[in-house]
C-alpha positions as a Markdown table, in Angstrom:
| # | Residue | x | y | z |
|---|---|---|---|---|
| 1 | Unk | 181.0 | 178.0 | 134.4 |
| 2 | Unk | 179.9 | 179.1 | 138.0 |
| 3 | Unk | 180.6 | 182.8 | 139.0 |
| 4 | Unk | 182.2 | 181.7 | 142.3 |
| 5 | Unk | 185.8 | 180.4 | 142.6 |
| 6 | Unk | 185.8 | 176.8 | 143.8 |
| 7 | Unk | 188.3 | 174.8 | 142.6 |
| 8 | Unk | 188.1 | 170.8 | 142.2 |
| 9 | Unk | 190.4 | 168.6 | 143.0 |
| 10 | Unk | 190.7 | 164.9 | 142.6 |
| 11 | Unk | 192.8 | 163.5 | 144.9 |
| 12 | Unk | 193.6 | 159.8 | 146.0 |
| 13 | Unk | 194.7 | 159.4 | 149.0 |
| 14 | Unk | 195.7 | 156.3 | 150.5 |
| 15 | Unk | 194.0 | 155.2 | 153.4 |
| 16 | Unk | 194.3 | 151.7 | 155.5 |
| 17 | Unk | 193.0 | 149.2 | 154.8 |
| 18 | Unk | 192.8 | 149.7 | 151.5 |
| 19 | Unk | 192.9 | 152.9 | 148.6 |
| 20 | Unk | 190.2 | 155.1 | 148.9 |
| 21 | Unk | 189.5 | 157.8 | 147.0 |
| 22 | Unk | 188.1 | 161.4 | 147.9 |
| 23 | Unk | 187.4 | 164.7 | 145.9 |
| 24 | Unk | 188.7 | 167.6 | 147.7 |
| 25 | Unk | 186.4 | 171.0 | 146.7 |
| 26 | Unk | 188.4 | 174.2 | 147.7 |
| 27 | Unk | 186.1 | 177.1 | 148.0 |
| 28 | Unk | 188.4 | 180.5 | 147.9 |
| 29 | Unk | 188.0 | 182.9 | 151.0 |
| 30 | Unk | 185.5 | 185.8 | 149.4 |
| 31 | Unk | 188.0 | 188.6 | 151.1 |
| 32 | Unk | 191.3 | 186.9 | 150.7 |
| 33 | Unk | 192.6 | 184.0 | 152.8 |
| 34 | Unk | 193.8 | 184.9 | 156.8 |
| 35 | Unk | 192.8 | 181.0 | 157.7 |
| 36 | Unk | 191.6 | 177.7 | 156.5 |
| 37 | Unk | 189.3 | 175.1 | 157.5 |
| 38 | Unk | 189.3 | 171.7 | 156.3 |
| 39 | Unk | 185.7 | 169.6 | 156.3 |
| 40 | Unk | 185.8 | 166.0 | 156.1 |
| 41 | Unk | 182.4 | 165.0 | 155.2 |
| 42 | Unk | 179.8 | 162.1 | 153.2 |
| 43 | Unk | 177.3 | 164.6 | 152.1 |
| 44 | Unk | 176.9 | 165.5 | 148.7 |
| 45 | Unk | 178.0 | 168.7 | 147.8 |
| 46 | Unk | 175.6 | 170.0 | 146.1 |
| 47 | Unk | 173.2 | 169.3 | 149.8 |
| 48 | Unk | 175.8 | 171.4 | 151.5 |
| 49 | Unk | 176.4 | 173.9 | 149.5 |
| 50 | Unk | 174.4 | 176.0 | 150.7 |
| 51 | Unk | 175.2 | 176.0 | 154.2 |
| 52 | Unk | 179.1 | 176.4 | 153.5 |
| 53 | Unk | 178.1 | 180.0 | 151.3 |
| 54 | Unk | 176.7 | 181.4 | 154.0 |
| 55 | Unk | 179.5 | 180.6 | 156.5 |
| 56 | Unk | 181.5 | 182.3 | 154.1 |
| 57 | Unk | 179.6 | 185.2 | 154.3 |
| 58 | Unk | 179.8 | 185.2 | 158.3 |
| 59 | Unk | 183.1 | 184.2 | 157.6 |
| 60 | Unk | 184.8 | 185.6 | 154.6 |
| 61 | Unk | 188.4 | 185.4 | 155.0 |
| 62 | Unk | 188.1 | 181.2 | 155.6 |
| 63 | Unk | 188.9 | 179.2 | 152.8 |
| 64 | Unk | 187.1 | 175.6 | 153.2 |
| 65 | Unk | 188.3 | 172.8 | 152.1 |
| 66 | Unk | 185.4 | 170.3 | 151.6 |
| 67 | Unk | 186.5 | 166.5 | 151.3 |
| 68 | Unk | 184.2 | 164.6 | 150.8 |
| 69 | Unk | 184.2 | 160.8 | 150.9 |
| 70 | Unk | 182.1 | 157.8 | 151.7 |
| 71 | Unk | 181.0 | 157.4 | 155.2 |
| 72 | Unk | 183.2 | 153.7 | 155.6 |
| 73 | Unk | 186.7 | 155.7 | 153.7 |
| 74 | Unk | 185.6 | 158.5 | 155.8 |
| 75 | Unk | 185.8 | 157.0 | 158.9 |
| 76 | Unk | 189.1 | 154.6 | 157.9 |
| 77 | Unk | 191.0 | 157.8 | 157.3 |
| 78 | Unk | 189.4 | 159.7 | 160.4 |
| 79 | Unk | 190.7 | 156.9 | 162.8 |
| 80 | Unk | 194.0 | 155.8 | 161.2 |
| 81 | Unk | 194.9 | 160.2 | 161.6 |
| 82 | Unk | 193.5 | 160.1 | 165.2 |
| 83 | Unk | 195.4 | 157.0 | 166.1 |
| 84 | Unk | 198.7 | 159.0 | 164.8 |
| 85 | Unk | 197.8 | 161.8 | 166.2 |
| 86 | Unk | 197.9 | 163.7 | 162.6 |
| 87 | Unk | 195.3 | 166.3 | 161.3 |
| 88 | Unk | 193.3 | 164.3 | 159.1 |
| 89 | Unk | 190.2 | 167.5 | 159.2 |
| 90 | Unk | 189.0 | 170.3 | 161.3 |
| 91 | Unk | 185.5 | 168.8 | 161.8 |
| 92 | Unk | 184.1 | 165.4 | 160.7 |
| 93 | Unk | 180.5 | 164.9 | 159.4 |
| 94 | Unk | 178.6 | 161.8 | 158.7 |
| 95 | Unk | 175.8 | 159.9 | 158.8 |
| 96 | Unk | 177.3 | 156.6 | 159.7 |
| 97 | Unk | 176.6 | 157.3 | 163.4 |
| 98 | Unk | 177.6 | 154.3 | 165.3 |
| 99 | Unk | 180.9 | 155.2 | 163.3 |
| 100 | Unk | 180.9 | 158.4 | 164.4 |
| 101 | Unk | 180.4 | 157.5 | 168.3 |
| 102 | Unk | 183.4 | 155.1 | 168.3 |
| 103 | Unk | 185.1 | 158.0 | 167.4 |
| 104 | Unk | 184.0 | 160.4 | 170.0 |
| 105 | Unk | 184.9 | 157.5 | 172.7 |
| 106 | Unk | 188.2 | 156.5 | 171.1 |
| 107 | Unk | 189.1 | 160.1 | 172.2 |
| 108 | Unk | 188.8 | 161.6 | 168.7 |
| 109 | Unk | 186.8 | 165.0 | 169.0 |
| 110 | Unk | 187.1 | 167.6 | 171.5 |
| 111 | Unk | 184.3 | 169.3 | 173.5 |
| 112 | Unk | 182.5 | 171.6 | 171.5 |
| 113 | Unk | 183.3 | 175.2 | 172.5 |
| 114 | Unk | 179.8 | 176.9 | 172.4 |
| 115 | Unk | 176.3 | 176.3 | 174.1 |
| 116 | Unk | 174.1 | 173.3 | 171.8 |
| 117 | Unk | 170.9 | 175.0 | 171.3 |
| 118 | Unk | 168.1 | 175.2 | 173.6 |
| 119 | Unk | 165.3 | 173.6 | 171.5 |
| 120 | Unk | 167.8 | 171.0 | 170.2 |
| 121 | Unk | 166.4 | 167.6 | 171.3 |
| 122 | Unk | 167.9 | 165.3 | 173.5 |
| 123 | Unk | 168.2 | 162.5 | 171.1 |
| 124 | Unk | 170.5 | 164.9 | 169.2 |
| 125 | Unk | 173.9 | 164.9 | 171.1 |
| 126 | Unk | 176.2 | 162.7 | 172.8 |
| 127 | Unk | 178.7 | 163.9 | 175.6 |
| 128 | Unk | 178.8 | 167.6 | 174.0 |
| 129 | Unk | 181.1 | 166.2 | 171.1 |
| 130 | Unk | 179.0 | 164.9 | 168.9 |
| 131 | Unk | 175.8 | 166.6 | 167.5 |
| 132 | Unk | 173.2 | 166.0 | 164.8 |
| 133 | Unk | 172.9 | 168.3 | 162.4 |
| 134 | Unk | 169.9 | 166.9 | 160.2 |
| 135 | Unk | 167.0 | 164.2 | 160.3 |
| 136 | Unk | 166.8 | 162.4 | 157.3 |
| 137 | Unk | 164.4 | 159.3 | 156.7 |
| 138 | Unk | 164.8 | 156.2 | 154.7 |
| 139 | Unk | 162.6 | 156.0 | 151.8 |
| 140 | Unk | 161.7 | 153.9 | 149.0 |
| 141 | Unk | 162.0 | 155.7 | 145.3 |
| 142 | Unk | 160.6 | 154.4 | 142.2 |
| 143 | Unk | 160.0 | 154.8 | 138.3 |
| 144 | Unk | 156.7 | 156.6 | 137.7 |
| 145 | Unk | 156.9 | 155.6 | 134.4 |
| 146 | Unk | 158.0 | 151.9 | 135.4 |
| 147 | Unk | 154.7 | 150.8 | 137.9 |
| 148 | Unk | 151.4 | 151.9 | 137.8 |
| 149 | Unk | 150.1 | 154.0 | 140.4 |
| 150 | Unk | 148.1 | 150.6 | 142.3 |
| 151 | Unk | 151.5 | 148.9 | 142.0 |
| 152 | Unk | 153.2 | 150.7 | 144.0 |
| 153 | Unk | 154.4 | 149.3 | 147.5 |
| 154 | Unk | 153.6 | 151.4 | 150.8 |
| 155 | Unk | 154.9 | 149.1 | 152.9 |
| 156 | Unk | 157.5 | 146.5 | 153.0 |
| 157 | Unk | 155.0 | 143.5 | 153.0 |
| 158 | Unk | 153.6 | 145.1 | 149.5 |
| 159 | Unk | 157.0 | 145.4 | 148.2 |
| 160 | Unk | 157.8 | 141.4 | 149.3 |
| 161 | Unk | 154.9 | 140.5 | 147.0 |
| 162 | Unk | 155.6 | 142.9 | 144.1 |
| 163 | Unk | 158.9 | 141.4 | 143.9 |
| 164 | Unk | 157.7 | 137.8 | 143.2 |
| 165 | Unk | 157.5 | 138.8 | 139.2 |
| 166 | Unk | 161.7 | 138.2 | 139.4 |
| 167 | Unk | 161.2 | 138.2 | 135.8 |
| 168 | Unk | 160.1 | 141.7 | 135.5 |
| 169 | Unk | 162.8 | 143.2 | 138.6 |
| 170 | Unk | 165.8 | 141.2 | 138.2 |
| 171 | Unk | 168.3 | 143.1 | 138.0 |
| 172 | Unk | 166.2 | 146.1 | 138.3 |
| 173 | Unk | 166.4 | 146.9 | 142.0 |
| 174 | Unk | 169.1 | 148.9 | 143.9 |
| 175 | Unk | 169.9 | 149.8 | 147.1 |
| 176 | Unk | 172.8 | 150.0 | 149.6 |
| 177 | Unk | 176.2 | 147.7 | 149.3 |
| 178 | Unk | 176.0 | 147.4 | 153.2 |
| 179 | Unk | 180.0 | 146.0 | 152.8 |
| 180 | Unk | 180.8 | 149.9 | 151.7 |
| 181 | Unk | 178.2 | 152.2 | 153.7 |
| 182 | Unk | 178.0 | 153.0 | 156.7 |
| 183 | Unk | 174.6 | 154.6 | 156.2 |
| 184 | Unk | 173.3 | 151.5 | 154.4 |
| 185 | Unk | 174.8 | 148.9 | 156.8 |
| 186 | Unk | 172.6 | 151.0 | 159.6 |
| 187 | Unk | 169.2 | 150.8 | 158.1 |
| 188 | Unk | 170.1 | 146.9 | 157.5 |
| 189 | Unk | 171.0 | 146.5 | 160.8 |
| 190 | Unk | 168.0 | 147.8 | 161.7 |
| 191 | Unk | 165.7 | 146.2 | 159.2 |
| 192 | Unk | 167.2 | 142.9 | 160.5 |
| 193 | Unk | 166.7 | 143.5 | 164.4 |
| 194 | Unk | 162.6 | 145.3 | 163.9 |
| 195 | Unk | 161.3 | 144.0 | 160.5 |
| 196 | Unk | 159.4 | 140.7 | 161.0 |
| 197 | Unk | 160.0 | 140.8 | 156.5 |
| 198 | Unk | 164.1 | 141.3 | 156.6 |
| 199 | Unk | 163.7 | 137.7 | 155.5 |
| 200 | Unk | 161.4 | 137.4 | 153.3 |
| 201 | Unk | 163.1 | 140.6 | 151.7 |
| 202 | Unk | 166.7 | 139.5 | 151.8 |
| 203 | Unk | 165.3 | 136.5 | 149.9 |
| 204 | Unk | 163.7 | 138.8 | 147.2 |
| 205 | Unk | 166.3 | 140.6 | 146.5 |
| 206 | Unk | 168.8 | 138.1 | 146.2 |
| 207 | Unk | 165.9 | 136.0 | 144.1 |
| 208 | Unk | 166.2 | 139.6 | 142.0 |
| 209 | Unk | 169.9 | 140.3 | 141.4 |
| 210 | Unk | 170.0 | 143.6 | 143.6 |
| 211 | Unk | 172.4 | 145.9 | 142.2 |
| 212 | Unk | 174.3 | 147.5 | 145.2 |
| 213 | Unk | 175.5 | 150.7 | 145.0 |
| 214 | Unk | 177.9 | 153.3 | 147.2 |
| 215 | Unk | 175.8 | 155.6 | 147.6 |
| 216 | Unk | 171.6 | 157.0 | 147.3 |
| 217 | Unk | 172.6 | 159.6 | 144.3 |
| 218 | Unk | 173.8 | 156.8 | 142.0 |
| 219 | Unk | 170.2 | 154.5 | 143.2 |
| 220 | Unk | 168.2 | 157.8 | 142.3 |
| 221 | Unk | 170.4 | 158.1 | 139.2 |
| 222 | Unk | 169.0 | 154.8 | 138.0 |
| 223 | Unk | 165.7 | 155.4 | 138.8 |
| 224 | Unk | 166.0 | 158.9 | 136.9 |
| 225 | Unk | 167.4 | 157.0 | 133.7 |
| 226 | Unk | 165.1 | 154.0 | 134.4 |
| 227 | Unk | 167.8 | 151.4 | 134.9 |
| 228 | Unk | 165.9 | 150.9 | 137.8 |
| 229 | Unk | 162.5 | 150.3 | 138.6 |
| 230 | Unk | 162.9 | 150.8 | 142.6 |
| 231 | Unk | 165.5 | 151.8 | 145.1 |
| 232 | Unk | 165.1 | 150.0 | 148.6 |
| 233 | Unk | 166.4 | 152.4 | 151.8 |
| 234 | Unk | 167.7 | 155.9 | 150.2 |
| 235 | Unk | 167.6 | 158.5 | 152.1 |
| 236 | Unk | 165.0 | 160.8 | 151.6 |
| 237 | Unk | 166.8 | 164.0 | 151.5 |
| 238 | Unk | 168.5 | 163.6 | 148.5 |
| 239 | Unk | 165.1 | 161.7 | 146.9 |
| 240 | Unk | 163.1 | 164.7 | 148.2 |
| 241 | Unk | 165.9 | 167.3 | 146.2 |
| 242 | Unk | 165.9 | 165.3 | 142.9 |
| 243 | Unk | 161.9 | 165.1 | 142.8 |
| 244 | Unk | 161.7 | 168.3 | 142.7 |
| 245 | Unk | 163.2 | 168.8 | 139.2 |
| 246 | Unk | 161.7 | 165.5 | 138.3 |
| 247 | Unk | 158.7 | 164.1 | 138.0 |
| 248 | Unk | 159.8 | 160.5 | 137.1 |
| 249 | Unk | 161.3 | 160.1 | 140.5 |
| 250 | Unk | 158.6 | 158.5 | 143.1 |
| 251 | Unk | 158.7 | 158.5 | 146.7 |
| 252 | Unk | 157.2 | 156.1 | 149.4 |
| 253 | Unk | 157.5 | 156.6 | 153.5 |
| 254 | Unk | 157.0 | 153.1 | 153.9 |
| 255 | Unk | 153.9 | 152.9 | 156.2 |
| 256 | Unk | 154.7 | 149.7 | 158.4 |
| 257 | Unk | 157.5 | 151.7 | 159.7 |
| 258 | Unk | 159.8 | 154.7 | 158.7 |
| 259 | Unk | 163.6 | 154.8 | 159.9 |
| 260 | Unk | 165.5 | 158.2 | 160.3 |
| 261 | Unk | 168.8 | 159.1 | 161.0 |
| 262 | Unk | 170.7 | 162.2 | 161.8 |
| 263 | Unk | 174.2 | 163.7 | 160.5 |
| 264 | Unk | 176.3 | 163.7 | 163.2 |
| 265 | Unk | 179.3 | 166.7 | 163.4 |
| 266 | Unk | 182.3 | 166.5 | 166.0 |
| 267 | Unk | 185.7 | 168.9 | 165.8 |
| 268 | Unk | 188.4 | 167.0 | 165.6 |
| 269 | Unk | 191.1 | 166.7 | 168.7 |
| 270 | Unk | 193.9 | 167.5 | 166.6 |
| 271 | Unk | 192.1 | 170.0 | 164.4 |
| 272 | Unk | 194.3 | 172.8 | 162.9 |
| 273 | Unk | 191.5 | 175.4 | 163.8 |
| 274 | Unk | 189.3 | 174.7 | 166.0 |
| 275 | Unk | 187.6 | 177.7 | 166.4 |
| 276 | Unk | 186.4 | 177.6 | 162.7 |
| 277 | Unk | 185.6 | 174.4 | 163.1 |
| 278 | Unk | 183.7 | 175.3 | 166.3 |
| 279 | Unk | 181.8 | 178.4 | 164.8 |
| 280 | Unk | 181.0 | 176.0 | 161.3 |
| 281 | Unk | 179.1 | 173.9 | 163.3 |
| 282 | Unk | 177.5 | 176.7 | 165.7 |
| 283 | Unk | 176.4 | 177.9 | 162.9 |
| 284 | Unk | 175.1 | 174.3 | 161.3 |
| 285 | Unk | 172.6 | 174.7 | 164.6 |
| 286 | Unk | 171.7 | 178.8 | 164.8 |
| 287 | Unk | 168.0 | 179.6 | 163.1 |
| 288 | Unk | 169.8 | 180.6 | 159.9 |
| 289 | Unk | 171.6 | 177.2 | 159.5 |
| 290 | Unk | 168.7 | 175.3 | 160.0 |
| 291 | Unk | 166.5 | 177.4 | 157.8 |
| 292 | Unk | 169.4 | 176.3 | 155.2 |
| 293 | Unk | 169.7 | 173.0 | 155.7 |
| 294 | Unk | 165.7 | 172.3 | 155.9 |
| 295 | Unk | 165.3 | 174.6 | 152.7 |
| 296 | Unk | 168.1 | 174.9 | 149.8 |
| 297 | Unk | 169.8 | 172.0 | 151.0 |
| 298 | Unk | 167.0 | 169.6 | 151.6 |
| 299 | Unk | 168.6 | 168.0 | 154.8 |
| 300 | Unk | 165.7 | 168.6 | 157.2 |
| 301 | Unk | 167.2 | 170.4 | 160.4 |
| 302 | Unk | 167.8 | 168.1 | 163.7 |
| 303 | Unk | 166.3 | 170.6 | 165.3 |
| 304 | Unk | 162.6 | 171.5 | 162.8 |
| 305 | Unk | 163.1 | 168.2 | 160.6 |
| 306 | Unk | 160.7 | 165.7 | 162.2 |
| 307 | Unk | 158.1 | 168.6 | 162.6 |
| 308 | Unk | 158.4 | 169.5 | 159.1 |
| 309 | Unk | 158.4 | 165.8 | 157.7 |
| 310 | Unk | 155.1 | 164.9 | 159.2 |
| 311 | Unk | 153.9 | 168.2 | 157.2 |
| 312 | Unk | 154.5 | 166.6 | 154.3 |
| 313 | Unk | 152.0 | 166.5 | 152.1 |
| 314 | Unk | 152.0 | 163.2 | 149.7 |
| 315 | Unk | 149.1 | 163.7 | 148.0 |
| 316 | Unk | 146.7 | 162.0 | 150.7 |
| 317 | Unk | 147.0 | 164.6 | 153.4 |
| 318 | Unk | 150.7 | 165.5 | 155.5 |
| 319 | Unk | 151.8 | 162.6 | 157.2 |
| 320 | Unk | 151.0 | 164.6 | 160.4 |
| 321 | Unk | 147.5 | 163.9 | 160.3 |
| 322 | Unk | 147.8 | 160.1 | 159.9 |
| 323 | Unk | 150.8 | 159.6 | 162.1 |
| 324 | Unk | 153.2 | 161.1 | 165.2 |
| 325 | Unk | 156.5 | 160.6 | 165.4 |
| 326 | Unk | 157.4 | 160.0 | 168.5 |
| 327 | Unk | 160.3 | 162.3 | 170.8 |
| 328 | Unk | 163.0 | 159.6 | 171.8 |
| 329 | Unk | 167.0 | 159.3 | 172.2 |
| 330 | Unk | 169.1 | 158.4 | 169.1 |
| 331 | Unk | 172.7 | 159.0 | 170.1 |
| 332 | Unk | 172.0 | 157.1 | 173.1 |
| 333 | Unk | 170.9 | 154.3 | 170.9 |
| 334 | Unk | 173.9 | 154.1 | 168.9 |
| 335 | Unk | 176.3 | 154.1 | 171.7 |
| 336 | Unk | 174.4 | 152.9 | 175.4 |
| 337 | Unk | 173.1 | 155.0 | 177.8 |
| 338 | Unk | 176.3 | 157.1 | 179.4 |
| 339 | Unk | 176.5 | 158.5 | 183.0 |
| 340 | Unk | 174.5 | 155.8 | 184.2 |
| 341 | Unk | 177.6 | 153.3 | 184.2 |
| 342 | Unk | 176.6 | 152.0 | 180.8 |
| 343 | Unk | 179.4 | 153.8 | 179.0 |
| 344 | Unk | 181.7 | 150.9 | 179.7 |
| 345 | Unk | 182.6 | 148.9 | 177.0 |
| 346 | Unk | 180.7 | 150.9 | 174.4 |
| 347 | Unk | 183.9 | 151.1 | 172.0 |
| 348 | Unk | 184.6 | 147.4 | 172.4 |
| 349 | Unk | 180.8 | 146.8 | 171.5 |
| 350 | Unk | 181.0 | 149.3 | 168.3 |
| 351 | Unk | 183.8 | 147.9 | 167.0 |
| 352 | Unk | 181.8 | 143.9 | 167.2 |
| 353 | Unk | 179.2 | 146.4 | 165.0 |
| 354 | Unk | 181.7 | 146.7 | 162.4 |
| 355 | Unk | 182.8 | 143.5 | 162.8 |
| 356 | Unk | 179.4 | 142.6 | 162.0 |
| 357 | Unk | 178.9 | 144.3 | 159.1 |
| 358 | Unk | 182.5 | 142.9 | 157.7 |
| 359 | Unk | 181.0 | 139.3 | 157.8 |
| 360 | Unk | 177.3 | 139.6 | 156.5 |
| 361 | Unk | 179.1 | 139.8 | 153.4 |
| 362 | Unk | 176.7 | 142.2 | 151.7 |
| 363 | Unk | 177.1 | 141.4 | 148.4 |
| 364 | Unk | 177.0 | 137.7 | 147.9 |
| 365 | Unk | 174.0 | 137.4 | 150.0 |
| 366 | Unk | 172.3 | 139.4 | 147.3 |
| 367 | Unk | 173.6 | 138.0 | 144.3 |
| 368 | Unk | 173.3 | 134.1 | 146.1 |
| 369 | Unk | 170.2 | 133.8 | 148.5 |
| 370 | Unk | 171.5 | 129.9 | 149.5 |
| 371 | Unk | 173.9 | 132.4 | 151.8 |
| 372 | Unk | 170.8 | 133.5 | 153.9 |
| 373 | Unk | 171.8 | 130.6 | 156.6 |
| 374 | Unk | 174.9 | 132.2 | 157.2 |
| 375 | Unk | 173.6 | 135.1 | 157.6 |
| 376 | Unk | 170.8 | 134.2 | 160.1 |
| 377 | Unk | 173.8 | 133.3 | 162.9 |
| 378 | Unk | 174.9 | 136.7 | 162.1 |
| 379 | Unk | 171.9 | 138.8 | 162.2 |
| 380 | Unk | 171.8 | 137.2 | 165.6 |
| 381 | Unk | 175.0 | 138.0 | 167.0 |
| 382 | Unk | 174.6 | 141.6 | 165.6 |
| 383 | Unk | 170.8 | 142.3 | 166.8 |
| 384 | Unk | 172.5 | 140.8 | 170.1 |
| 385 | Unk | 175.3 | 143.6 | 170.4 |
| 386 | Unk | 171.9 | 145.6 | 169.1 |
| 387 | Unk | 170.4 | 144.7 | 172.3 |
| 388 | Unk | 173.0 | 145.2 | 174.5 |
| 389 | Unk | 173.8 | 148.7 | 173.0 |
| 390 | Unk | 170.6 | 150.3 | 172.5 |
| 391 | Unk | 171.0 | 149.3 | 168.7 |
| 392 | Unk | 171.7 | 151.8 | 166.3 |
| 393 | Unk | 170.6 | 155.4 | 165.5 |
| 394 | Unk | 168.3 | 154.9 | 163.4 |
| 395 | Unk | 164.5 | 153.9 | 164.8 |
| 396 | Unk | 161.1 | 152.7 | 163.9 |
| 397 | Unk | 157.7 | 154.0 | 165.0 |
| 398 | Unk | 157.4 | 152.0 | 167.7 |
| 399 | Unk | 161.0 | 151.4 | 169.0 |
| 400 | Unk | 161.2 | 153.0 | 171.2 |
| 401 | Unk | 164.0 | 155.3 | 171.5 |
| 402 | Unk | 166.2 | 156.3 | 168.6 |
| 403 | Unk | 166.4 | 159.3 | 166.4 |
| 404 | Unk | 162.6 | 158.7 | 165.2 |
| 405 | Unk | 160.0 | 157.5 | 162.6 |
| 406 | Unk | 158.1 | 159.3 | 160.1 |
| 407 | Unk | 155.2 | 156.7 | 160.1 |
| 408 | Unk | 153.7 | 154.5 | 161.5 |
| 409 | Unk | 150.9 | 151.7 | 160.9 |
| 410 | Unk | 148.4 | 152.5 | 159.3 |
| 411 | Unk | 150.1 | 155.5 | 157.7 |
| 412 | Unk | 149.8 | 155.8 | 154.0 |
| 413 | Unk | 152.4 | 159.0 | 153.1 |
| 414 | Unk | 153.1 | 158.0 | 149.5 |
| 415 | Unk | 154.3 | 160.8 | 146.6 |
């Protein structure tokens, strides 16, 4: 039993289109409740933690409601409450960034009431309503126990060939349902418009019986209890958190190219307290909140993360030495260039994004390959809007502009 007084509560709520559920965490005001602030958030709690502790102790007569959800419910509920100009949360967090700047457009948040950092970098804000909060890459984790050290894949070509012995992976594999993330859908997005082996992969999976899952926990869940030999895109935060307490859990920065991605934080327009939600995220951004979120809670800052992930050592020398990652824009990929009489349209063009992701129809092309030709016309139509946006906010090595990469060619940061 923990020490602290956080109560759990499971609560479903319905939200349109369809029932979703979330678990509301309620963690009691340390001096006795004067207000309340409610966070509406994808992040696993145990990652953010950490960071809500120490508010509290800044902050100790706020009780904080944490509800956490996945990024697709998340959004569904933040927009159908914004649309009916209801309270729905104080502040909004997620990973699903192109989700997050339809919001901020559709006139959702509210300019943030305190200065962004100095040293935060440019890629890490959009219109002063929106802000990442953490740089997280896209990794590949695997069974130590399941393939031998010279089998495993450091790039996605390797991982094409590996996959040929279907008899050996089917039904082995996991990785994102693309239909149900946000997250997911954005490094597939992304795979489909830079990899030259979306393909060839798509194929392999399907050829494999992918199992698709909500969310990276449960695919490093089934790597921990080998269910699963290898888990394709998880985000290597939470991959980097469970290897440290165990050793079965493998890690590769693939090293044809590495995406990242940022958690992006916005206060709500009708937020019941704004100044909590305000001082939350201030806080998200001072040097202690980043020192949290890069250390207990394993997020990697926005502000130190891609310095500190091309420190990291994978047992042939920090991926600094063998790669740079380069200093682009990310929130201006997600949502076109504004100021510049770009911004026009931008909504329109996220909400085709969605609409995108609605028809790849996620799990059938995994579980029935023959649906690839489908799915070619729209991959195209997609990495057209991709085009015509800036693409997403995640990015590759050489792409660019976007949040960043943590390798590049020639790179070779396996743990």
């Amino acid at each position: 039993m923990r020490s602290f007084a956080a109560i759990l509560v499971a609560v479903l709520a319905l939200v349109s289109p369809s029932m979703a559920q979330n678990t509301d965490t309620v963690f009691e005001a340390p001096a006795g409740e004067i207000e309340q602030l409610v966070i509406g958030s994808v992040t696993d709690l145990v990652h953010i933690e950490p960071l809500i502790r120490a508010f509290q102790t800044a902050n100790p007569a706020t009780t904080i409601i944490y509800r956490q959800m996945t990024s697709l419910d998340l959004y569904a509920a933040t927009n159908e409450a914004c649309q009916e100009e209801r309270f729905f949360a104080d502040t909004v967090i997620s990973s699903a960034l192109p989700e997050q700047v339809r919001l901020v457009n559709d006139g959702c948040s509210e300019p943030f009431q305190f200065a962004l950092p100095a040293a935060l970098h440019d890629w890490a804000s959009w219109r002063n309503e929106l802000v990442g909060l953490t740089f997280e890459p896209a990794v590949i984790v695997y069974d130590r126990q399941g393939l031998d050290p010279d089998e495993v894949p450091r790039n996605r070509f390797e991982l094409v060939d590996l996959l040929r012995q279907t008899e050996r992976f089917r039904g082995r594999i996991g990785t994102y349902d693309i239909e149900s993330s946000g997250v997911g859908y954005i490094f597939a997005f992304e795979d489909a418009a830079q990899a030259s082996t979306w393909g060839r992969l798509l194929e392999s999976l399907g050829q494999n019986r992918a199992r698709l899952y909500c969310c990276s926990s449960e695919v490093i869940d089934g790597v921990r209890n080998g269910e699963l030999v290898l888990g394709y895109n998880v985000l290597g935060s939470y991959a980097l958190a469970r290897q440290k307490d165990d050793p079965r859990i493998g890690i590769v920065f693939p090293s044809d190219y590495t995406l990242a991605l940022p958690r992006a934080a916005f206060v709500s327009r009708h937020a019941r307290n704004k100044r909590a939600a305000n001082a939350l995220i201030a806080f998200a951004l001072s040097k202690s909140g980043q020192e949290l979120l890069s250390g207990p809670s394993h997020l990697m800052s926005s502000i130190s993360g891609p310095e500190r992930l091309n420190a990291i050592d994978t047992g042939a020398g920090p991926i600094g030495r063998r790669g740079r990652i380069p200093s682009d824009r990310a929130f201006s990929r997600a949502a076109g260039r504004a100021g510049q009489g770009q911004a026009q349209g931008i909504s329109r063009t996220m909400a085709e994004l969605v609409s995108c992701r609605r028809s790849t129809v996620a799990s059938r092309l995994f579980a029935f390959p023959s649906a690839l030709s489908n799915h070619a016309a729209t991959r195209g139509r997609c990495r057209r809007h991709g085009r015509r946006t800036g693409g997403n906010s995640a990015a590759r090595h050489d792409g660019g502009s976007g949040v960043r990469a943590l390798a590049g060619p020639g790179i070779d940061p396996r743990h």
